[in-house]
Structure formats: structure tokens, C-alpha cells
C-alpha positions in Angstrom: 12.9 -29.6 -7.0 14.1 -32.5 -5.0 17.6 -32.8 -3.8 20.1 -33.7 -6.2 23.3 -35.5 -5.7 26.3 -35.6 -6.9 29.5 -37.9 -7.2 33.6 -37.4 -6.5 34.9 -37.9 -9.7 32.1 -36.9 -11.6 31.3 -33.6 -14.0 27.7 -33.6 -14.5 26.1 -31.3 -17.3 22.4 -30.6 -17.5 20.8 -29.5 -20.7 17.9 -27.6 -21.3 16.4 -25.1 -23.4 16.2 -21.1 -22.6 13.2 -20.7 -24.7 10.4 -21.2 -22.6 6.9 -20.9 -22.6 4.7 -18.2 -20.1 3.9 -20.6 -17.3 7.8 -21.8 -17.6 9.2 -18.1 -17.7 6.8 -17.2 -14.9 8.5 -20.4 -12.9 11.9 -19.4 -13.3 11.6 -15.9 -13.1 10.7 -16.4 -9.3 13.8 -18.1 -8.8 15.7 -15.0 -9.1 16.2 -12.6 -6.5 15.1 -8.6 -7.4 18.6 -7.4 -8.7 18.7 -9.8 -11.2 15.2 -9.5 -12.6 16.7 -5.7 -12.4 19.1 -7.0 -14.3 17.6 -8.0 -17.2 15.1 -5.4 -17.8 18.3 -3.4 -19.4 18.9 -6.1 -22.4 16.8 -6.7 -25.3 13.6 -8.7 -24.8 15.1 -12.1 -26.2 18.5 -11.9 -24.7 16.6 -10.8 -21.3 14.2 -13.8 -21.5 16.8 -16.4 -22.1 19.3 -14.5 -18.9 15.8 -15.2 -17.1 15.8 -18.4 -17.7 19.0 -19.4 -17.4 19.7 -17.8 -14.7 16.2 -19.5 -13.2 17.8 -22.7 -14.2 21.0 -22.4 -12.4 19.4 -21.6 -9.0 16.7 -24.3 -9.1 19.5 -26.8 -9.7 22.0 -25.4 -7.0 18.9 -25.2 -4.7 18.7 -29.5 -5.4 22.3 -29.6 -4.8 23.0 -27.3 -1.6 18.9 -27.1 0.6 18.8 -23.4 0.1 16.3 -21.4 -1.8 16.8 -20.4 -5.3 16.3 -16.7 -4.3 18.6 -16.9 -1.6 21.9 -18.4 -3.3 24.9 -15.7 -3.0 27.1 -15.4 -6.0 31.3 -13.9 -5.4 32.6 -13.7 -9.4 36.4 -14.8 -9.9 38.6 -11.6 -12.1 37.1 -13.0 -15.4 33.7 -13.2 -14.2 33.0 -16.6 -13.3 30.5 -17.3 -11.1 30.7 -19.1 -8.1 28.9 -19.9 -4.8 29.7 -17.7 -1.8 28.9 -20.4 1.0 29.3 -23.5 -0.7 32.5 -23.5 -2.0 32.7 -27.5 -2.4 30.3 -27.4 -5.3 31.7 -26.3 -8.5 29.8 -25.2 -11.4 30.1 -23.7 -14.9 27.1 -22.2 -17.4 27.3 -21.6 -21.6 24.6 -21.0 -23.6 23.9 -20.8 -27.6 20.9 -20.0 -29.3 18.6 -21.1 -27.5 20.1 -23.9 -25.5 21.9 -23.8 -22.1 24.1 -26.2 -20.2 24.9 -26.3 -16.8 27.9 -27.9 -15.4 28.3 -29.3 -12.1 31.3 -30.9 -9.9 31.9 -31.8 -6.6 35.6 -31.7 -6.3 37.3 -29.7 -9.0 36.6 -26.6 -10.6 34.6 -27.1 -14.3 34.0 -25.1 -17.3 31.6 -26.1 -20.4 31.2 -24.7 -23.8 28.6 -25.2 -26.3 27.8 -23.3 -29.8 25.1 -24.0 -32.4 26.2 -25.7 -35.8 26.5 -22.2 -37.8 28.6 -20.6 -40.6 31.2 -18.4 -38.4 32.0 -15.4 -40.3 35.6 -14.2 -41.0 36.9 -17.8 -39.2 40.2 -17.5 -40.2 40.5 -13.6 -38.6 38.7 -14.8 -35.4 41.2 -18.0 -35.5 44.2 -15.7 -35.5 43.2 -13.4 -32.9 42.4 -16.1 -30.2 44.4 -19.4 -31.1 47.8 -20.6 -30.3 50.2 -21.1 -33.5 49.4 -25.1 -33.1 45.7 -24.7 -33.4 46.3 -22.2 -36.4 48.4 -24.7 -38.3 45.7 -27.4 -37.7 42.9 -25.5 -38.8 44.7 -23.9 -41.8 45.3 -27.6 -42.6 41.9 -28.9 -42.4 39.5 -29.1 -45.8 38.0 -25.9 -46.4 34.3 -27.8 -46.2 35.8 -29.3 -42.4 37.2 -26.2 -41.4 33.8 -24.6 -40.1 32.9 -27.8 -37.9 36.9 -27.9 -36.8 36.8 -24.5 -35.5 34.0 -25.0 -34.0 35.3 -27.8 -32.5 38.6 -26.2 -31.2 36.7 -23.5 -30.1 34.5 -24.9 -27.6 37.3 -26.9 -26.2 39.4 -23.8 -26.1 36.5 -22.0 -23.9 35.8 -24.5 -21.8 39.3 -25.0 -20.5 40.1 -21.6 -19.6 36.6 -21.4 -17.9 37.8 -24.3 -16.0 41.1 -21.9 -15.0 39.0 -19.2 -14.3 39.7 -17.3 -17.4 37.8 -16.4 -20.5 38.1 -16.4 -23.8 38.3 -11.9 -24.2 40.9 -12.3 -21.1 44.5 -11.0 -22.3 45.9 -14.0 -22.1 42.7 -16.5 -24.0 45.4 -16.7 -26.9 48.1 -18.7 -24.9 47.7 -22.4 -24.3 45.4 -23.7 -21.8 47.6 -24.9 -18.4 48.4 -28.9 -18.9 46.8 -31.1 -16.3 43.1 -30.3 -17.9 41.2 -32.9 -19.7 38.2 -32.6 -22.2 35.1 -34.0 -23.2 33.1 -33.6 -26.3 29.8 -34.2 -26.6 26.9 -33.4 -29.0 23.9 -32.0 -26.0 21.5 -31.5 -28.9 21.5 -32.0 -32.7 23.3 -29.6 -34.1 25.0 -28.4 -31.2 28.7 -29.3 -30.5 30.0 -29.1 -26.6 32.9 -29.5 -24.5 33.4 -29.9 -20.7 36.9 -29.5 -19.0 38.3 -30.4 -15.5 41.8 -30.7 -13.7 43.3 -34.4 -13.9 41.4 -37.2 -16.1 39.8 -39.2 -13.4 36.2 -37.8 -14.2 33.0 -38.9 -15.7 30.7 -37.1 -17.3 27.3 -37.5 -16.9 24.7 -35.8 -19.1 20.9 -34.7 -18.0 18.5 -33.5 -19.5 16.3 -30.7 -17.9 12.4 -30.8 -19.2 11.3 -28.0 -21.0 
């Protein structure tokens, strides 16, 4: 890949599919380094190929942004798992994926998290709601039409995510039910039809820029 760029004050998210054909797989595959390929041999043969890929994905773009190999980018993980790069620590970055589609979030100057989750019927929505949302977003939802109140949770959802993964946190962390901290701001954004996303950073004097990775 050549090198990539990016921008102070800019969140860029690059969107691509995770299911990929043999020559593609075979590509990606040798961007990861032997305990990751390891890795995936222990999940089931869909969820393996799209962690291959993915995970492929991520290294070929950090490899455009930082000079270094794919195989030879170091990972540390923050106490809710979030990835991040050992050496470089002025690049930023933030991965979701749904279905088969994965986006890949990118900042120079501010930590980032991204969301994104197909257009699907969520089952037992209100239950899920109440275990994870503040009283607020409850009220809102409750309050929304019940042929809206899929595409709204939806909605609230993927903004929810993405601004704890911005803090760090996740959404199965003990305290995913309490509001995000103030001084994020949000983007959504449809990557794909439907698809809904949401991007999330510290302060609002960001832009987000949207690419799209070829298949």
C-alpha cells in the first residue's frame, strides 16, 4: 500500500467488506503475524475468515500510515480491550464490524471509537434497552413509534458504543449503562445501505472523512 496521510482535526473511517474472495483472503492473511493466524484457527470458519480479514485490513492501513510492515505492528490493549499501537502512540484508531462489513477509524490527535450494525430486527429490544441505557435514552425510546423504535435503537446504540470506545470502555464494561463523559461529539453516517454508523471523538472541532477500501 502507499503511504497514507492523515490530518489534525480530522477522524477518518475506511469501509470495506470482510467477506472476501481466495486471492483477497490469501492477501490479507499475510498481513498477520503467526499468533494471530493462531488465533483464529479456534473460532468458527466464518467468524475466523472475517477476524482474518479484518484484522488483515487494519495492519495494511496502519502500515500506509506509520512505514512499518503489516506483520510487524505491536498491539498494547487498554482494560476494556481496545487496541492500540505500542510505538506509535500519536495515531489513534478504532475498529467495529457487522455482518459482513468493517470500518476502520483513524485519528491523528485524539483518541476515536466507531460503531456500525446492519439494519436488522433486534430481538427482546426493550430488555436489551433496559440493561445498557441510561433512564434518558429509555424514556426516548419508550416514546418513539413502535414501527421507529427498531431503527431508534439502533440508532442510540451505535452512538452509545462508539463513545465509550472513544473513552476506552465498552459496551459489557460495568459501567456501559452510565452516561458517556460530556466533551465527546458524534457523527452518524450510513457506510453502506442498510447499515447505520457512528464515529465519536473528544471536542467538536473534527471532520470526518469517509473511504472506501476496494474489495
Amino acid at each position: 500500500m502507499t503511504s497514507l496521510e492523515l490530518m489534525t482535526h480530522e477522524v477518518q473511517v475506511w469501509v470495506g467488506s470482510l467477506d472476501v474472495n481466495e486471492e483477497r483472503y490469501k492477501e490479507l492473511s499475510g498481513n498477520l503475524p503467526a499468533d494471530e493466524r493462531k488465533r483464529a484457527e479456534s473460532m468458527s470458519p466464518i467468524a475466523a475468515r472475517r477476524f482474518v480479514a479484518a484484522r488483515g485490513i487494519l495492519r495494511k492501513l496502519l502500515s500506509g500510515f506509520t512505514g512499518i510492515a503489516p506483520t510487524k505492528i505491536e498491539f498494547s490493549y487498554g482494560a476494556s480491550g481496545k487496541p492500540m499501537l505500542s510505538d506509535h502512540h500519536e495515531i489513534h484508531f478504532n475498529i467495529s464490524h457487522s455482518a459482513q462489513l468493517g470500518l476502520f477509524a483513524f485519528s491523528p490527535d485524539r483518541p476515536v471509537g466507531v460503531d456500525v450494525e446492519n439494519d436488522r430486527p433486534v430481538r427482546r429490544l426493550l430488555d436489551v434497552a433496559q440493561r445498557f441505557m441510561s433512564d434518558e435514552e429509555l424514556r426516548a425510546l419508550a416514546g418513539t413509534d413502535a414501527g421507529e423504535r427498531n431503527a431508534s435503537f439502533l440508532r442510540s446504540w451505535v452512538i452509545r458504543e462508539a463513545r465509550l470506545k472513544a473513552e476506552g470502555k465498552g459496551i459489557w464494561s460495568s459501567t456501559a449503562n452510565s452516561v458517556p463523559a460530556p466533551g465527546l461529539t458524534h457523527r452518524l453516517f450510513t457506510p453502506r445501505p442498510n447499515y447505520i454508523a457512528a464515529v465519536a471523538a473528544p471536542e467538536s472541532d473534527w471532520r470526518l472523512f469517509t473511504c472506501a477500501i476496494k474489495d
